[in-house]
N, C-alpha and C positions, 0 to 999 in steps of 0.2 A: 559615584558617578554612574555606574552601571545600573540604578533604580530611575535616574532619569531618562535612557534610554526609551524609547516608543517605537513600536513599525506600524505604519500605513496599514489600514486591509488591501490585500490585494486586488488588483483590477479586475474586473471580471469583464471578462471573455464580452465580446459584443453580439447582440443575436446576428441569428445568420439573415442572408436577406432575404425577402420573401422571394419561394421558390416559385418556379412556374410551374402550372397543373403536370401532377402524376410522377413529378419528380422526386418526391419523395415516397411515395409507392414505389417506384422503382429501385429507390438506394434499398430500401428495405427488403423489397424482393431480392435483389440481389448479396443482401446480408442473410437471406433466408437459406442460398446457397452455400453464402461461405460459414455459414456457421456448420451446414455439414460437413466442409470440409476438414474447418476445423476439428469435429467431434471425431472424425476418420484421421488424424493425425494424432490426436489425444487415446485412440483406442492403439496405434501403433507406438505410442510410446509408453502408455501402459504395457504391453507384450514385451518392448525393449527400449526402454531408456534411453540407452546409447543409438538409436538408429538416425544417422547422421543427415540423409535425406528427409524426416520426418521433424528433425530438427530444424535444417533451412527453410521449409516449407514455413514451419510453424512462425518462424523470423520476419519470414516475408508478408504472410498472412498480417501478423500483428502490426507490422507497420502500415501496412493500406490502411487497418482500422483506424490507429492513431493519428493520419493524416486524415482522412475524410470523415469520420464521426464529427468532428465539430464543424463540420461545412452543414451539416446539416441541424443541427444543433444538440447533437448526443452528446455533450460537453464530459460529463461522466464515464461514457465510454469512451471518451479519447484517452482520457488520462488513465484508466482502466487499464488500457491497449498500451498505452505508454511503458505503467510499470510492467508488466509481460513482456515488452515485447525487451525493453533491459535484462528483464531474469532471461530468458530466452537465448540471447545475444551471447551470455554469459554462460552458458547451456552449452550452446555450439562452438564456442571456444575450449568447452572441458568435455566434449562429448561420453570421452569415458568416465569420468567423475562422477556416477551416479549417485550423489548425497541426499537425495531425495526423491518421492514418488513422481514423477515426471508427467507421468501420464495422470494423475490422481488430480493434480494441478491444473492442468491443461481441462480436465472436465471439468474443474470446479470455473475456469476461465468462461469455458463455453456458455456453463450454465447462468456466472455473470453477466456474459455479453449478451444474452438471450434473453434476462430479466431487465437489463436497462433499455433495450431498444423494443420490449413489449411484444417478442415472440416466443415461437415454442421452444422448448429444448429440442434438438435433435435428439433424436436414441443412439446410444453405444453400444457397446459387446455385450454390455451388464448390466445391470441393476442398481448400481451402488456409485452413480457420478455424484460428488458433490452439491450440497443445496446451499445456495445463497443463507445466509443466516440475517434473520429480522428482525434481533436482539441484537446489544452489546455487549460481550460477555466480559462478566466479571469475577474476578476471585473472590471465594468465599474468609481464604486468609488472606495472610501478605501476598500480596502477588511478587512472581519474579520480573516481571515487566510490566510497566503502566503504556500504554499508547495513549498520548494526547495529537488526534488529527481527524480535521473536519471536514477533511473529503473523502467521501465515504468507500468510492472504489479502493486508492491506496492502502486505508487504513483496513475495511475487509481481507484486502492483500496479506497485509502484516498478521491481522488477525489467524487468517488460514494458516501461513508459517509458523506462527509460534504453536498452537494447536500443534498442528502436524510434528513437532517434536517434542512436545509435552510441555510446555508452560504453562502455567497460572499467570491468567495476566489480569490486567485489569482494562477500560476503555471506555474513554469520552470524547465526545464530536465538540463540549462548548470549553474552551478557556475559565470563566467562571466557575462552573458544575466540577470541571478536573482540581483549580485549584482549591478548593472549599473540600473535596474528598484526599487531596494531600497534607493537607493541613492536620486534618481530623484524624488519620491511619495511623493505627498503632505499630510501627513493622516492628518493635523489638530490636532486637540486634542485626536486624536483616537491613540492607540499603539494597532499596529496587532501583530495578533499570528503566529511569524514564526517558520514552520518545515523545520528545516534542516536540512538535510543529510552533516555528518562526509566526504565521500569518493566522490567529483562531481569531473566532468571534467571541465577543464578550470581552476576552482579554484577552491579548498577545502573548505569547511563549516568552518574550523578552521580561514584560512585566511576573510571570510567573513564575520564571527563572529567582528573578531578586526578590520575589516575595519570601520564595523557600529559603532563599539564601539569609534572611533577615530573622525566619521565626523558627526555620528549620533545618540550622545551618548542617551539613555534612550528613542528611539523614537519606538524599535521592544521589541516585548517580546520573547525571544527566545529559542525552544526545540528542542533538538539536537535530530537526528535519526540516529540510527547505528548497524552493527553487530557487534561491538566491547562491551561486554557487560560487561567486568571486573570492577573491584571497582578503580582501576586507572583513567582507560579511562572515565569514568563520573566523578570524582571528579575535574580532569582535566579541564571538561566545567564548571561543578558548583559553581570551587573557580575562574572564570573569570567571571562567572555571569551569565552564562544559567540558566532558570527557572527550566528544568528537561531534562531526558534520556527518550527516546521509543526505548527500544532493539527490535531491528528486530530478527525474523520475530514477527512483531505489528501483536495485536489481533485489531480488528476494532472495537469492542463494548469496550476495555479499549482505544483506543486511541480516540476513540469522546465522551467516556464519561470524560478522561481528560478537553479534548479541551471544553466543559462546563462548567467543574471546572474554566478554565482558562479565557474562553468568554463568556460564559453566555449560552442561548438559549435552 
């Protein structure tokens, strides 16, 4: 039953309307600002982590972006701004919980927000802000995690995080390309942890699901990723035998503190 399942490609976003002269010189100028400010709250939480003002700031900041980036039609940065501004949220809720470089993050944020809307980076305290990566990285062996997800800001997200705590992972943006490379992987006695996205092109996460389940039964573990957040739509994967749901937009501190639950490290 679960091989004839299908999902739709998602909708995509409609352009924005055309704008009237100098109005988008204007958002951009004025992204030219926030982005210092943000690189000035990223250098404060590099220093301290836990600085609870630097945190709200940062909450607040990310959701302007998340709202107004797609008005304009930085569709990428909205959803960019999205996952941030969840990790964030969840930040300022554990203020003291520093389980990660906070401020390392927040620069690498910047430097994303900076590369999608086609300005400079602002400068920090240091030398050493995070650089967007123009690759997909992949493991040389098994990897401990596969990411299958075709929006590029997210999936950078994810990609940063696991980095940042030592994983081998693996990473494909098409449905096709992911499942033809799970197919073919020798893991040995290893089962990685695959993130899948529900919505890919070429082929749906649903379909790639029951493909492995067919030819390569019990060899992935697998977590489904989606905007579809209802009680349906996860019961769905979880009575075919997904391990669990990451409703987008994923905070990064629950999604790799999962991915320990599930892999260790």
């Amino acid at each position: 039953m679960f091989a004839d399942w299908t999902s739709a490609p998602p909708p995509q976003p409609p352009p924005p309307p055309e704008l009237p002269p100098g109005l988008l010189e204007e958002y951009l100028q004025g992204m030219r600002e926030q982005l210092g400010v943000l690189a000035e709250l990223a250098d404060r939480l590099a220093a301290a982590g836990n600085d609870r003002e630097a945190l709200d700031a940062l909450r607040r900041e990310t959701h302007k972006i998340h709202g107004s980036a797609g008005s304009y039609g930085f569709w990428g940065v909205s959803r960019l701004a999205a996952g941030m501004e969840a990790t964030v949220k969840d930040w300022a809720a554990r203020p003291d919980e520093v389980d990660a470089d906070r401020g390392s993050l927040a620069r690498w944020f910047v430097a994303r927000l900076a590369d999608g809307l086609k300005l400079e980076v602002p400068s920090t305290s240091d030398d050493h802000r995070p650089r967007a990566s123009r690759t997909q990285p992949t493991s040389a062996g098994v990897p401990d995690v596969v990411v299958v997800e075709d929006d590029p800001a997210l999936a950078e997200l994810l990609e940063y995080g696991l980095r940042s705590r030592g994983y081998d992972f693996a990473s494909f943006r098409n449905g096709r390309e992911a499942l033809d490379h799970l197919l073919a992987l020798d893991t040995g006695q290893r089962h990685p942890l695959l993130l899948l996205d529900v919505d890919l092109p070429a082929l749906d996460g649903y379909s790639i699901f029951a493909a492995l389940q067919r030819d390569r039964p019990g060899v992935y573990r697998v977590v489904f990723t989606t905007v579809h957040g209802d009680e349906s739509e996860q019961l769905r994967g979880l009575e075919a035998g997904a391990l669990d749901y990451l409703v987008k937009p994923i905070s990064l501190r629950v999604a790799l503190e999962k991915v320990r639950r599930w892999v260790g490290k």
